[in-house]
DSSP file (Angstrom, degrees, kcal/mol; ACC not computed):
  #  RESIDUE AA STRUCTURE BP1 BP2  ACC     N-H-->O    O-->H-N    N-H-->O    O-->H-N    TCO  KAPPA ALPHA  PHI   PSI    X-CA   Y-CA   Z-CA
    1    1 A X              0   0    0      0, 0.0     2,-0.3     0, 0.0     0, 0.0   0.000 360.0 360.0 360.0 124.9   -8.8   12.8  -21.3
    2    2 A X        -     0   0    0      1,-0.1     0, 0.0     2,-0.1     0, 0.0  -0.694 360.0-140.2-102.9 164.5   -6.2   14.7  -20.2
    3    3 A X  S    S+     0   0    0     -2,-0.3     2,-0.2     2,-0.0    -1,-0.1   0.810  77.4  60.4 -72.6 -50.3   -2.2   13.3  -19.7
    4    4 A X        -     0   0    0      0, 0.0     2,-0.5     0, 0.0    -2,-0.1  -0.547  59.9-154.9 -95.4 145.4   -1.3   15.1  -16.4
    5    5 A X        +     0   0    0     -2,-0.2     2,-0.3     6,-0.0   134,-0.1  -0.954  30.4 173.6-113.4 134.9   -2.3   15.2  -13.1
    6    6 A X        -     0   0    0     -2,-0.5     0, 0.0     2,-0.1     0, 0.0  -0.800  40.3-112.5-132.5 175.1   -1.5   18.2  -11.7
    7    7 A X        +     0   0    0     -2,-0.3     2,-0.4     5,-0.1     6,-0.0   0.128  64.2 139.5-102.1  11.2   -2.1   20.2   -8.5
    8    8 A X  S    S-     0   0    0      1,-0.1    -2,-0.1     4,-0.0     0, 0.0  -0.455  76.2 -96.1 -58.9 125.9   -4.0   22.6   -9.8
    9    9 A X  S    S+     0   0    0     -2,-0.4    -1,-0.1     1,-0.0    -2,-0.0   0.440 123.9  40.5  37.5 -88.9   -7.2   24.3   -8.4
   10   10 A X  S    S+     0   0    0      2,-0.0    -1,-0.0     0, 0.0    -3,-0.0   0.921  95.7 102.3 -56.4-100.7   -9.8   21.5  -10.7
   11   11 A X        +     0   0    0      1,-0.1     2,-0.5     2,-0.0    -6,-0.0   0.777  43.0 173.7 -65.5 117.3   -7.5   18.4  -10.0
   12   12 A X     >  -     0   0    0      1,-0.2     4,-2.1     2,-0.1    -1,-0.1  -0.981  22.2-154.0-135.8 140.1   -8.5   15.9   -7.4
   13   13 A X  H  > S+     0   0    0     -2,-0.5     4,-1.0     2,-0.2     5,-0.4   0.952  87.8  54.9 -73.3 -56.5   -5.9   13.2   -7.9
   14   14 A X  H  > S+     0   0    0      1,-0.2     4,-2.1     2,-0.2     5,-0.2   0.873 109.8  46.2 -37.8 -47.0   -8.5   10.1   -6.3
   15   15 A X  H  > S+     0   0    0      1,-0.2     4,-1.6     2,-0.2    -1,-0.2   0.936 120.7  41.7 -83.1 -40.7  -11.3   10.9   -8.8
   16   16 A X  H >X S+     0   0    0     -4,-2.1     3,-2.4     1,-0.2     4,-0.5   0.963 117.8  42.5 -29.8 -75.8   -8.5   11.0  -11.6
   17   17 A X  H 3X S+     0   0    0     -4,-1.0     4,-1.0     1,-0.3    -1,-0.2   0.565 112.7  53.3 -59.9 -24.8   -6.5    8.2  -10.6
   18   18 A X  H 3< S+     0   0    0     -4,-2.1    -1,-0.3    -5,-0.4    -2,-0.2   0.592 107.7  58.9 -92.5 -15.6   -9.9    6.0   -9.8
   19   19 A X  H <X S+     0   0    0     -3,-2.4     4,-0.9    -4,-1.6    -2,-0.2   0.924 110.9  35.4 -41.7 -58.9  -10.8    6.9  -13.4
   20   20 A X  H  X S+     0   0    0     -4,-0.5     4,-1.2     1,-0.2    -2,-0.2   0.661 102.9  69.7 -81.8 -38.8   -7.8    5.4  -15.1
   21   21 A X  H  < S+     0   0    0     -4,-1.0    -1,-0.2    -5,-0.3    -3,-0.1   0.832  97.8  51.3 -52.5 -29.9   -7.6    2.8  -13.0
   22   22 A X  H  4 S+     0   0    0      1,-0.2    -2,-0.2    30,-0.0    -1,-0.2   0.994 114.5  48.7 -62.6 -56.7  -11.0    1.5  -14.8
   23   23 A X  H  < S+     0   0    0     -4,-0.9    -2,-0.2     2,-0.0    -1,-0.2   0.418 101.8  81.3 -38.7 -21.6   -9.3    1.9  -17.9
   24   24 A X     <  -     0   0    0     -4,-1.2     3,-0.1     1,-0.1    27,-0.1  -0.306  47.5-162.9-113.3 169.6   -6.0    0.2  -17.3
   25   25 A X  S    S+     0   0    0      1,-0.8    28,-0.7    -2,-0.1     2,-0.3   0.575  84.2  16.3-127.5 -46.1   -4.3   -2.9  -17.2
   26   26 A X  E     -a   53   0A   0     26,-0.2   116,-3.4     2,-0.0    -1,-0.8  -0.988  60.1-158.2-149.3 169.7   -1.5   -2.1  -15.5
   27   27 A X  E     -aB  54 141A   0     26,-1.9    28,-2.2    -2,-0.3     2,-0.6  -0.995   0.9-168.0-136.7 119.5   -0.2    0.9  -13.1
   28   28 A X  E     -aB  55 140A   0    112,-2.7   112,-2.0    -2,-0.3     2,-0.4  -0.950   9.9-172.4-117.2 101.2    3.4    1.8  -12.4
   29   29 A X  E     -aB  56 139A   0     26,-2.1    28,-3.7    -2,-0.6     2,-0.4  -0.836  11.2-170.0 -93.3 122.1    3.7    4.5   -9.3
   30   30 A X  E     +a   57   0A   0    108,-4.3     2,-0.5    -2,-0.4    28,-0.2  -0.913  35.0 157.6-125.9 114.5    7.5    6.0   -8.6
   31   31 A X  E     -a   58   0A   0     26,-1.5    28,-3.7    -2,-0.4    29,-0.6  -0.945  53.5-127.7-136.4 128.7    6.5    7.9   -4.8
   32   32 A X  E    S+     0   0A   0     -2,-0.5    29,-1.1    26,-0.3     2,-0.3   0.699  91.1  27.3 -63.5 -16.9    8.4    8.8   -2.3
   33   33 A X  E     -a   61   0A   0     27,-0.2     2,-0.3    26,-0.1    -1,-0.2  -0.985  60.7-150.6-154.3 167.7    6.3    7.1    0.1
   34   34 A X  E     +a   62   0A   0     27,-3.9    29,-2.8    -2,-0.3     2,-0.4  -0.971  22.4 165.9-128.3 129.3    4.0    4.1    0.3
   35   35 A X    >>  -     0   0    0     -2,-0.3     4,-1.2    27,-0.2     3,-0.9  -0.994  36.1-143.0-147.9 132.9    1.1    3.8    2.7
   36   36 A X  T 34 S+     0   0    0     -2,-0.4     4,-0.2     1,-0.3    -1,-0.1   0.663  97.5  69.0 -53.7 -31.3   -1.4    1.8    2.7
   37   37 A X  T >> S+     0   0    0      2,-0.2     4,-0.8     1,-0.2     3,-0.6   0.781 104.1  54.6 -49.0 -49.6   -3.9    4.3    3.9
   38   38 A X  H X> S+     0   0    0     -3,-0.9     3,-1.3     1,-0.3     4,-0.6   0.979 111.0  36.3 -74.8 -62.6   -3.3    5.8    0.4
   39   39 A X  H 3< S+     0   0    0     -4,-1.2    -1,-0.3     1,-0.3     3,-0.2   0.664 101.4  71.4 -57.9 -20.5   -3.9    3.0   -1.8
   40   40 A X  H X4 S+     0   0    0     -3,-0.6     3,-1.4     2,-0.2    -1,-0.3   0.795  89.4  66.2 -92.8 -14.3   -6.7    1.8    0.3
   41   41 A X  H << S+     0   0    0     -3,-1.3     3,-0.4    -4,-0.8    -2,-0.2   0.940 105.9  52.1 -29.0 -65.3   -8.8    5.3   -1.3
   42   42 A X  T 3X S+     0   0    0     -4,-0.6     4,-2.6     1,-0.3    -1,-0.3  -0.028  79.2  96.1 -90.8   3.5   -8.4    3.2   -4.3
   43   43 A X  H <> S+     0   0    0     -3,-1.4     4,-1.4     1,-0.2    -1,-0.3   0.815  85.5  52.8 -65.4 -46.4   -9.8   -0.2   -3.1
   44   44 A X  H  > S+     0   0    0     -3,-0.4     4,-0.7    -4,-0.3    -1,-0.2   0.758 115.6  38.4 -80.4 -27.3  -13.1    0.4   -4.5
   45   45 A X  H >> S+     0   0    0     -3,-0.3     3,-1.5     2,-0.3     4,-0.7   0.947 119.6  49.2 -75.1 -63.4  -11.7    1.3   -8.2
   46   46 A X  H >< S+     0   0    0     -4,-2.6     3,-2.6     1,-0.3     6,-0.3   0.883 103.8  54.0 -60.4 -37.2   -9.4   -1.1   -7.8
   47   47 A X  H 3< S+     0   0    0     -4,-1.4    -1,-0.3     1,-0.3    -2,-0.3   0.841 106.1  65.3 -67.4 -31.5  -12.1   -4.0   -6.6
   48   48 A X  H << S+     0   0    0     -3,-1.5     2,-0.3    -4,-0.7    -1,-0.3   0.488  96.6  54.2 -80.0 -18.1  -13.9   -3.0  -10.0
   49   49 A X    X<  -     0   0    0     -3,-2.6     3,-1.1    -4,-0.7    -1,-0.3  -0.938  65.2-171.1-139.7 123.2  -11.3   -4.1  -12.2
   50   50 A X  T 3  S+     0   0    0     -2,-0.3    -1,-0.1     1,-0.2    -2,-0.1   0.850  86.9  43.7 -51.2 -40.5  -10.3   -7.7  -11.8
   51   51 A X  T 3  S+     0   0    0    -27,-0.1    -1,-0.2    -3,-0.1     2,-0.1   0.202  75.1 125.0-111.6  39.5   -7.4   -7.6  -14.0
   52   52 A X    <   -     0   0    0     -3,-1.1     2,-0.5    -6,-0.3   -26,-0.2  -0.420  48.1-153.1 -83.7 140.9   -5.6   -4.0  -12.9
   53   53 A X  E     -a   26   0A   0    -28,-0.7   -26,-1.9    -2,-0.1     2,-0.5  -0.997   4.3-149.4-143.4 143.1   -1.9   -5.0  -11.9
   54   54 A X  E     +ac  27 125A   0     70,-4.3    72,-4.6    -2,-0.5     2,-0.7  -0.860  21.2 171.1-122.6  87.0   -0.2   -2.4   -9.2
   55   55 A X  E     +ac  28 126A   0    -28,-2.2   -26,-2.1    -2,-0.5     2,-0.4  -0.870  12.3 179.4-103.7 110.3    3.7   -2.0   -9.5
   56   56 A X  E     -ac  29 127A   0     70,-3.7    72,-1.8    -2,-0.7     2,-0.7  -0.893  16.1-152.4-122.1 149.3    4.6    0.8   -7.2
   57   57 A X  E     -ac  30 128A   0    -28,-3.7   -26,-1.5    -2,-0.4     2,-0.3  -0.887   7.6-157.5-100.2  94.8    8.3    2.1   -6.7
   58   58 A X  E     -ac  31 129A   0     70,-1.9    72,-2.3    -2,-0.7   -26,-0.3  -0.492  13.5-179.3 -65.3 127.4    9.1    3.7   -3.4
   59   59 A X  E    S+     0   0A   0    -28,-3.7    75,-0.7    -2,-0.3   -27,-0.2   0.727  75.7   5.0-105.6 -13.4   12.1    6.0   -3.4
   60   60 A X  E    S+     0   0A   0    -29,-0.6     2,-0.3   -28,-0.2   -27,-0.2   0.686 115.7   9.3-135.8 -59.1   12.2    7.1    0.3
   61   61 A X  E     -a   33   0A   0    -29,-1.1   -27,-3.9   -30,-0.2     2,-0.4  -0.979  44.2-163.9-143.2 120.5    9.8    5.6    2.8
   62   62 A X  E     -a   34   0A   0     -2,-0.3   -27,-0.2   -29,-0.2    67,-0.0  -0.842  49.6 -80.1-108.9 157.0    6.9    2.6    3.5
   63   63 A X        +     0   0    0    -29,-2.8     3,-0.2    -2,-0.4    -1,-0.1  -0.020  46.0 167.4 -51.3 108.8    4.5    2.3    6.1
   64   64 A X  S    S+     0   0    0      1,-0.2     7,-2.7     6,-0.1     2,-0.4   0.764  81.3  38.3 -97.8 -17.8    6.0    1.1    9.2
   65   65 A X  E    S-D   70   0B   0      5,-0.2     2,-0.3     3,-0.1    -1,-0.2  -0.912  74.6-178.4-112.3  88.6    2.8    2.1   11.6
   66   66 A X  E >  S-D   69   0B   0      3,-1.4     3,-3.3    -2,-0.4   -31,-0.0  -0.834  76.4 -31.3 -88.8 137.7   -0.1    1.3    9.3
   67   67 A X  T 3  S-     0   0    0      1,-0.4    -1,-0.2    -2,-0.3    36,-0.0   0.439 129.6 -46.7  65.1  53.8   -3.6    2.3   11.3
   68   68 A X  T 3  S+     0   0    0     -3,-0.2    -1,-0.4     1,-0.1    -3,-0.1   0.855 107.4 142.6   3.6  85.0   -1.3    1.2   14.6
   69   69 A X  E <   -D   66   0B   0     -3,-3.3    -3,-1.4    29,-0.1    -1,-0.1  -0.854  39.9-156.5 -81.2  63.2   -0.1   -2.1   12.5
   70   70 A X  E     -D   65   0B   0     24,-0.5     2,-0.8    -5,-0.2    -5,-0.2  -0.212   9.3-149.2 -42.9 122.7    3.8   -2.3   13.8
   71   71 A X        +     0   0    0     -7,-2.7     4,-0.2     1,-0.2    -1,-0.1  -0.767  18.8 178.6-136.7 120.7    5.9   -3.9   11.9
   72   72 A X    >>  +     0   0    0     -2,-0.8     4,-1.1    15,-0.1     3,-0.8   0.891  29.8 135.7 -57.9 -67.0    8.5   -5.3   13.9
   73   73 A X  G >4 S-     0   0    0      1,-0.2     3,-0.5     2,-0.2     4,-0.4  -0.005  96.7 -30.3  32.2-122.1   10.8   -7.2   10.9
   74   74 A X  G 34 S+     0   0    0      1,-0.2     3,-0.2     2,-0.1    -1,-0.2   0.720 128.4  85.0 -98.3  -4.1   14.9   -6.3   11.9
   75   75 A X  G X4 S+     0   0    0     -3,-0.8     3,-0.7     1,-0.3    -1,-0.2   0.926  85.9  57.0 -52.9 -40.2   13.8   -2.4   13.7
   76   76 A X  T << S+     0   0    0     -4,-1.1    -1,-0.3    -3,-0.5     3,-0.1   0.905 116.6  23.8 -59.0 -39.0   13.2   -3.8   16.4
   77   77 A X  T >>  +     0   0    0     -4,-0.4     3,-2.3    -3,-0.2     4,-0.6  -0.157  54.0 163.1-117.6  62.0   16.4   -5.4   17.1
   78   78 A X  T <4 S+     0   0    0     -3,-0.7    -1,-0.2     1,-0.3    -2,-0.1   0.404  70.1  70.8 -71.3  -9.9   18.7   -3.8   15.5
   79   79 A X  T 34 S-     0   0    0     -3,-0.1    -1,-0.3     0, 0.0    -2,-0.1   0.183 109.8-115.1 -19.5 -28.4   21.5   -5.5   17.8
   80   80 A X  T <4 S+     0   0    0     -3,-2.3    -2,-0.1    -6,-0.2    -3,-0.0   0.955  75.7 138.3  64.7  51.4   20.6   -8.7   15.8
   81   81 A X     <  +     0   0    0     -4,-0.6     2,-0.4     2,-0.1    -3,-0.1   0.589  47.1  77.9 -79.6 -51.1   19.2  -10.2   19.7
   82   82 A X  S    S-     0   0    0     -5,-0.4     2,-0.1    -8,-0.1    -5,-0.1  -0.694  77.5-133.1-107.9 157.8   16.3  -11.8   18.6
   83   83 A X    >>  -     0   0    0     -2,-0.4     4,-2.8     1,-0.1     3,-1.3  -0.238  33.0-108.0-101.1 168.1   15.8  -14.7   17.0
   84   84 A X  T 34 S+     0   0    0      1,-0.3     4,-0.1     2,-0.2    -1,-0.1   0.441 119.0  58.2 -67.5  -1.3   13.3  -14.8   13.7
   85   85 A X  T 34 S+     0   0    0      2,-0.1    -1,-0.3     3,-0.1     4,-0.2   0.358 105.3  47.2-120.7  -2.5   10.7  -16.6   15.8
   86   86 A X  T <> S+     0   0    0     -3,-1.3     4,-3.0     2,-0.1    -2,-0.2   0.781 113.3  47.3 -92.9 -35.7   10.5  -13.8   18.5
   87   87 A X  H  X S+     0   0    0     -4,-2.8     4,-1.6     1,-0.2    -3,-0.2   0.988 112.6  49.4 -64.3 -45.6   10.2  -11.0   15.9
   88   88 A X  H  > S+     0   0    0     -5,-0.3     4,-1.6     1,-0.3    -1,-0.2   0.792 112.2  53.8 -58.0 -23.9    7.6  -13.0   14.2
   89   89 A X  H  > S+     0   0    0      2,-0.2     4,-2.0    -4,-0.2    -1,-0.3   0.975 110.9  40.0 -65.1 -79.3    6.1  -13.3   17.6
   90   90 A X  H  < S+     0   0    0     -4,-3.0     4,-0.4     1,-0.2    -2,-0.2   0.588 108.6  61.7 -78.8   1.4    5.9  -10.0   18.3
   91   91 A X  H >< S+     0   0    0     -4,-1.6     3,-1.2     2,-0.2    -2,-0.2   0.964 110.9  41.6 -65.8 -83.7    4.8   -9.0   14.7
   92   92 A X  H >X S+     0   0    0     -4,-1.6     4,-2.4     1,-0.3     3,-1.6   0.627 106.5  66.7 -56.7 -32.2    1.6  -11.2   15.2
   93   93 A X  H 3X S+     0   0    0     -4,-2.0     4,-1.9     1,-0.3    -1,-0.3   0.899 108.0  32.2 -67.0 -62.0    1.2   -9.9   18.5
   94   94 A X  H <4 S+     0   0    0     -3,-1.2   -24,-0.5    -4,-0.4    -1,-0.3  -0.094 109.2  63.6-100.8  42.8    0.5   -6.2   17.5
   95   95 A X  H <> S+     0   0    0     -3,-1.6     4,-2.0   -26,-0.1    -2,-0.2   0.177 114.3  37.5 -97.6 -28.5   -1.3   -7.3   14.3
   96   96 A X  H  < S+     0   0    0     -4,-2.4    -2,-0.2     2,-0.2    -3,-0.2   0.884 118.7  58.5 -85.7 -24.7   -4.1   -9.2   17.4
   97   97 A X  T >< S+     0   0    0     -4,-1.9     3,-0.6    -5,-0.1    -1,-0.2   0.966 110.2  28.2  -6.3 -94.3   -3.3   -6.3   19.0
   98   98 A X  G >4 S+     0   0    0      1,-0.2     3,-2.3     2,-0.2     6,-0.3   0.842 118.3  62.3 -53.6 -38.0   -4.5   -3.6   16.6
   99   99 A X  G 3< S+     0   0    0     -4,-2.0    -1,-0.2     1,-0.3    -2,-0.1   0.354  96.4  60.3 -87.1   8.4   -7.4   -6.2   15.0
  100  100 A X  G <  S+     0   0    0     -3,-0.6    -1,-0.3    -4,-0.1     2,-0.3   0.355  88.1  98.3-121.1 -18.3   -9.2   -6.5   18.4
  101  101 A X  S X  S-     0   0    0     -3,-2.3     3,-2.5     1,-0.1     4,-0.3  -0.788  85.1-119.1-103.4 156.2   -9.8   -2.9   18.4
  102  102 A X  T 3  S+     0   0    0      1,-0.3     3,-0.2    -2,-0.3    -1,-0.1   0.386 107.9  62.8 -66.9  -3.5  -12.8   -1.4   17.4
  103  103 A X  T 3  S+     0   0    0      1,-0.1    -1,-0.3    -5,-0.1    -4,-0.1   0.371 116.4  33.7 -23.6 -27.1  -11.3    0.6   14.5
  104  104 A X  S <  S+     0   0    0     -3,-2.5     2,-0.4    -6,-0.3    -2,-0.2   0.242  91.2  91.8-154.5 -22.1  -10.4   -2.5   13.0
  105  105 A X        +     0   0    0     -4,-0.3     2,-0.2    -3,-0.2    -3,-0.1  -0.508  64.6 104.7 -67.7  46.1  -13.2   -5.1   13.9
  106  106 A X  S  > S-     0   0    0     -2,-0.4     4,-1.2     1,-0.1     3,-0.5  -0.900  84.0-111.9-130.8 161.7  -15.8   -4.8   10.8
  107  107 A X  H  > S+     0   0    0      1,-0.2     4,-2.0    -2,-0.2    -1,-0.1   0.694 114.5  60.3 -50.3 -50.5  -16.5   -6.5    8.2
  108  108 A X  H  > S+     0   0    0      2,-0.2     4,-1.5     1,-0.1    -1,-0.2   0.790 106.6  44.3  -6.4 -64.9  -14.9   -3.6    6.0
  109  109 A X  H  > S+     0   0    0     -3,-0.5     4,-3.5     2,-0.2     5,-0.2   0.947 112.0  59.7 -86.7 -63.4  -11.4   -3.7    7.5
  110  110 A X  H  X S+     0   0    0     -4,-1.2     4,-3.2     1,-0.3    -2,-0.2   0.781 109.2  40.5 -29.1 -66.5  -11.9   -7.6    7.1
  111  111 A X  H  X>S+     0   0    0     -4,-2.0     4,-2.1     1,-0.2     5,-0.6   0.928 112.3  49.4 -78.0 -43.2  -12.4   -7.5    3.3
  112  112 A X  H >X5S+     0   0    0     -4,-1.5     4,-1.7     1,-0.2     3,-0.8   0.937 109.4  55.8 -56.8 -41.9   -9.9   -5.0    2.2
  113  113 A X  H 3X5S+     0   0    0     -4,-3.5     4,-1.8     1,-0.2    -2,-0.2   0.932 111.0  43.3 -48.0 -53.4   -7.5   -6.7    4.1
  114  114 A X  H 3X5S+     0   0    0     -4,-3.2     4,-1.1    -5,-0.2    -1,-0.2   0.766 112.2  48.2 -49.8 -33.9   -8.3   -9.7    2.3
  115  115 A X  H <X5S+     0   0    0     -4,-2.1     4,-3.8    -3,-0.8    -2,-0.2   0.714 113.3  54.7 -74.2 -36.5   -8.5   -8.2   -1.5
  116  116 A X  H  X<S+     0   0    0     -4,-1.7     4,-1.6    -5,-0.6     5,-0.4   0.935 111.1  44.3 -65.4 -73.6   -5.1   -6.5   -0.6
  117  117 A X  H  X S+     0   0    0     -4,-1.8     4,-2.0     1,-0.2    -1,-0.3   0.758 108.0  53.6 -13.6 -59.6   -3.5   -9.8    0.3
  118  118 A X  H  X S+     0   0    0     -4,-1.1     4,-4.2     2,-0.2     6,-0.2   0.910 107.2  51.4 -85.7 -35.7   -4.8  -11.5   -2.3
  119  119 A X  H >X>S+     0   0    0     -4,-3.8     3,-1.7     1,-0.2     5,-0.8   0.879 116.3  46.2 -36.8 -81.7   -3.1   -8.7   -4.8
  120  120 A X  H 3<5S+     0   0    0     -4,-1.6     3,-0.4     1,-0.3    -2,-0.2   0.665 114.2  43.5 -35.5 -48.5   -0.2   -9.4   -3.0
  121  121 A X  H 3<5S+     0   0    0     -4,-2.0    -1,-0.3    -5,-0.4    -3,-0.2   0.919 122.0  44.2 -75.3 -42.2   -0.6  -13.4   -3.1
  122  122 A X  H <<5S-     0   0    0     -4,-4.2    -1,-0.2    -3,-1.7    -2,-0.2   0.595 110.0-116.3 -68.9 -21.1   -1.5  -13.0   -6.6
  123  123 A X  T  <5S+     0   0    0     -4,-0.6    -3,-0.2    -3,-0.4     3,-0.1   0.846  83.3 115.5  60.0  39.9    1.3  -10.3   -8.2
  124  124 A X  S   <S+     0   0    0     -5,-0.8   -70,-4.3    -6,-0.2     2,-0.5   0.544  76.2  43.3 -86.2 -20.4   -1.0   -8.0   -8.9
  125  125 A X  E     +c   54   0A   0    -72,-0.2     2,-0.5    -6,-0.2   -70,-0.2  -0.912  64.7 176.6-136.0 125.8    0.7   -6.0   -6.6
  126  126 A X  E     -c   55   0A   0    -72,-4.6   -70,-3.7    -2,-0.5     2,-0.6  -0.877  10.8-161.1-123.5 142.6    4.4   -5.7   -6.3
  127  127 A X  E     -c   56   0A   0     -2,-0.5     2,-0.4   -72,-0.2   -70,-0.2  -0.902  15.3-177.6-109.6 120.6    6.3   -3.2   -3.7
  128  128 A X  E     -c   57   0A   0    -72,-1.8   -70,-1.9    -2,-0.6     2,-0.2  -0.965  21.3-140.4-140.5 144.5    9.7   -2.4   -4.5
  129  129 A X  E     -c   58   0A   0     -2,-0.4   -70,-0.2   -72,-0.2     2,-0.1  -0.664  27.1-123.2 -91.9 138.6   12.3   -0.2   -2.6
  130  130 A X        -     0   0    0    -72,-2.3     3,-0.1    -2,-0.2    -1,-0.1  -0.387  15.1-128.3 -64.2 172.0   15.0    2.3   -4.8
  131  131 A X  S    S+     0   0    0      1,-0.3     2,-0.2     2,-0.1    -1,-0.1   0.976  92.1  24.6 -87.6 -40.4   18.1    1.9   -4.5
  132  132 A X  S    S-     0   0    0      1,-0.2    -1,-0.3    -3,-0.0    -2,-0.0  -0.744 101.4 -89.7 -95.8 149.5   18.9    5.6   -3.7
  133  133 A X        +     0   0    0     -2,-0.2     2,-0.2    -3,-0.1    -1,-0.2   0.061  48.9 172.7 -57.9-179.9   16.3    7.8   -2.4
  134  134 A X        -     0   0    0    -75,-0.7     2,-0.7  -102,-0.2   -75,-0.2  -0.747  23.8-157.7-178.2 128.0   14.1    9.7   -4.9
  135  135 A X        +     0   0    0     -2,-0.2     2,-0.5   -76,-0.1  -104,-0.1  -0.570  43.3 142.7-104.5  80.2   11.2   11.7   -4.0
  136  136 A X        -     0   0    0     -2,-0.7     2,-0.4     2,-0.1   -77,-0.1  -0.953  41.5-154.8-124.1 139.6    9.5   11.6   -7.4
  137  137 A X        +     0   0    0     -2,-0.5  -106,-0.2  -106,-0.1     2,-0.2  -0.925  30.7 153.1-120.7 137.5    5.9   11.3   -8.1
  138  138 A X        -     0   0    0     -2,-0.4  -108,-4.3  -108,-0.1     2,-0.4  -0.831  18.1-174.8-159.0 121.7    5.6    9.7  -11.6
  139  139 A X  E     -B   29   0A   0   -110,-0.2     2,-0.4    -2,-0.2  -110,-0.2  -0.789   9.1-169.9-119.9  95.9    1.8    7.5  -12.2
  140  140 A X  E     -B   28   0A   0   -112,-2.0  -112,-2.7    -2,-0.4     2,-0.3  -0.833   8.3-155.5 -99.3 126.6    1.7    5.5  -15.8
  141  141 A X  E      B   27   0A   0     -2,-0.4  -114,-0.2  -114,-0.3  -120,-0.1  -0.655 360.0 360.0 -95.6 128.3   -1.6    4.0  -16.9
  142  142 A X              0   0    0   -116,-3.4  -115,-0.1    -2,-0.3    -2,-0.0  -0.197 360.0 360.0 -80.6 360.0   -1.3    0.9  -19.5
């Protein structure tokens, strides 16, 4: 097994990373951006081991248009206008939005959303912002 992933030629990072991922216990990502689209590659690896726990470090940027999923939180207003029950409003609003179209109505969409969530609900999967940027790709296997 080799220590690096590289960008070489041979190298596909998914087939690595869903390798190690079998192996591991825990996974510490430090990326310069976090999208969901990307992790969600890794939903089948991940669904394969129950007890994988996901700490990824973002240095720059996280998904604010997931699959056209806005999220509204303080962008919208930056003006500080609206009150915390009208962004929430209009959060939910273009998550029934987006989930009503057919991109997004199967059973599929349905379950990852749910397994992802439940990392989340569980701490199996923890998001954290730097404090200064940092575009650094660093992926540690336990």
């Amino acid at each position: 097994m080799k220590n690096f992933i590289t960008n070489s030629g041979a190298e596909n990072l998914k087939k690595r990373l869903t390798e190690l991922i079998s192996k591991s216990e825990e996974l510490k990502f430090l990326v310069g951006f976090f999208y969901f689209s990307g992790i969600r590659e890794l939903y089948t690896a991940l669904k394969k081991n129950p007890r994988v726990i996901i700490k990824v470090l973002v240095g720059l940027n996280v998904d604010k248009l997931n699959y056209q999923l806005i999220e509204y939180a303080d962008l919208d207003d930056q003006s500080g206008r609206l009150s915390n029950e009208e962004i929430t409003y209009k959060f939910f609003n273009s998550i029934k939005k987006s989930i009503n179209s057919e991109e997004f109505d199967n059973q599929e969409f349905y379950q990852q959303v749910r397994f992802f969530v439940d990392l989340i609900e569980k701490n199996r999967l923890i998001i954290r912002k730097t404090t200064h940027p940092n575009h650094a790709k660093l992926y540690i296997f336990k």
